[in-house]
C-alpha positions as a printed Julia matrix, in Angstrom:
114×3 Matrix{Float64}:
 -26.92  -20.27  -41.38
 -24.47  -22.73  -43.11
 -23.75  -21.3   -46.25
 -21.71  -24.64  -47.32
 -24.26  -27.03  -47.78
 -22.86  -29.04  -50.78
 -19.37  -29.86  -48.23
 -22.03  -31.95  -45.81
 -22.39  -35.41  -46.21
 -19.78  -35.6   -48.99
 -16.74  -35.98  -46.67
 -16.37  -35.96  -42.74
 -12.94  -34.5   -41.21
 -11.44  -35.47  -38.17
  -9.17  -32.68  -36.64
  -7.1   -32.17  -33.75
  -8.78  -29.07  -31.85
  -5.47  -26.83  -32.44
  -6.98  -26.23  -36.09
 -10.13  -24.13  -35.08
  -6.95  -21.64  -33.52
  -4.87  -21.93  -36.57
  -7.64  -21.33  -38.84
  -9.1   -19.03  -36.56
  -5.22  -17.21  -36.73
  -5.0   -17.51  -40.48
  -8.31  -15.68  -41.22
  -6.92  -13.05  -38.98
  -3.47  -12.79  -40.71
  -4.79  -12.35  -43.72
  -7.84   -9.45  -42.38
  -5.62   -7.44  -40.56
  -1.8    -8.33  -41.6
  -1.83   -9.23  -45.2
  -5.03   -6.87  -45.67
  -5.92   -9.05  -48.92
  -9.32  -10.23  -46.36
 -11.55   -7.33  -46.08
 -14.07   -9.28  -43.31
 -12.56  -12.75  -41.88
 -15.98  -13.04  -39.71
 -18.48  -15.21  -42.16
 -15.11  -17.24  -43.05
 -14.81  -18.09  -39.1
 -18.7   -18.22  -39.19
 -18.72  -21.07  -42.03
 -15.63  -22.46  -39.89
 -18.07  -23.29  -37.05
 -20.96  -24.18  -39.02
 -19.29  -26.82  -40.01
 -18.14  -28.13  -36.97
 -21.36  -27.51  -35.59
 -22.73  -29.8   -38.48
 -20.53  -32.64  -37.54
 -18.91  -32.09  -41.28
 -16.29  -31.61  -39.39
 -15.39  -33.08  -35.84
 -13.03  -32.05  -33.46
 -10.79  -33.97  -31.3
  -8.32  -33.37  -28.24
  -5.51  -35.84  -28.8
  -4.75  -38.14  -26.39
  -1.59  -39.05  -24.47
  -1.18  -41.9   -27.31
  -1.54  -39.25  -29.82
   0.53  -36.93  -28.11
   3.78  -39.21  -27.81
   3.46  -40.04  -31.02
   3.49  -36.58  -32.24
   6.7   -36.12  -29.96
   8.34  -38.87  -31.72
   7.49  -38.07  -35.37
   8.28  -34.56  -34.47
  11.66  -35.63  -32.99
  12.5   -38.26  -36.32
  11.42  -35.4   -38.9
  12.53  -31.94  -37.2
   8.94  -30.7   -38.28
   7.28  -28.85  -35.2
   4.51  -30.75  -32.69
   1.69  -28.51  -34.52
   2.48  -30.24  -38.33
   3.14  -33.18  -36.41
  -0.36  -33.88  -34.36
  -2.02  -34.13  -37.96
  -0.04  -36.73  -39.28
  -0.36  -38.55  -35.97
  -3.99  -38.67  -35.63
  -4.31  -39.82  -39.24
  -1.75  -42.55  -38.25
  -3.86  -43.53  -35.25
  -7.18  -43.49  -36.83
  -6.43  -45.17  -39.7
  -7.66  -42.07  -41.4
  -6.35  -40.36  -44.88
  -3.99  -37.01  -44.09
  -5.61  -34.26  -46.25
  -3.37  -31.65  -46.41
  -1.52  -29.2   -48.77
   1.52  -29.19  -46.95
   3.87  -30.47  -48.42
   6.41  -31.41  -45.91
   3.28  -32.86  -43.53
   2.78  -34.88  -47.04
   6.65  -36.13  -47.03
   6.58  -37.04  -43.44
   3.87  -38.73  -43.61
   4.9   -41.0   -46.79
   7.55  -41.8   -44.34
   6.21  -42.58  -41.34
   3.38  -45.11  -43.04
   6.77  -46.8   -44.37
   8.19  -47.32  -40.82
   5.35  -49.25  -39.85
């Protein structure tokens, strides 16, 4: 049962598939590392609701995407994961939402070098 309604129909993220594992990882980090998480399950669970709504869609990048994630990675030092985001927004034409702040600088960047 989605548990989130009020997040549908407000906004609609586009995500490179690698998130579901780093959220997925996260959740887990914090349950069984960090032990501040006492059950990560209905997190995970509201994870896939939403993707399961379509609030939330998941892509597999392309080659396109994928060079381009090599080459921004390459320019900025950051690594390929922080690097796919800030390519698919650059591709899609799509505002990066993040709270990274380095994915943030690079990204400032990059939209200046085109």
């Amino acid at each position: 049962m989605l548990k989130h309604k009020k997040l549908l129909g407000k906004d609609e993220f586009l995500t490179p598939d690698l998130a579901l594992y780093e959220i997925t990882n996260s959740v887990w980090k914090h349950q069984y590392i960090l032990k501040d998480l006492e059950n990560g399950l209905p997190y995970i669970s509201i994870l896939y609701d939403l993707v399961d709504s379509g609030a939330i869609k998941i892509v597999s990048p392309n080659e396109k995407i994928l060079f381009r994630s090599y080459d921004i990675a390459a320019r900025s030092k950051a690594s390929i994961y922080d690097a796919i985001f800030i390519a698919l927004s650059l591709e899609t034409n799509l505002e990066l939402k993040t709270f990274d702040k380095q994915q943030t600088e690079i990204m400032l960047h990059e939209t200046k070098l085109q």
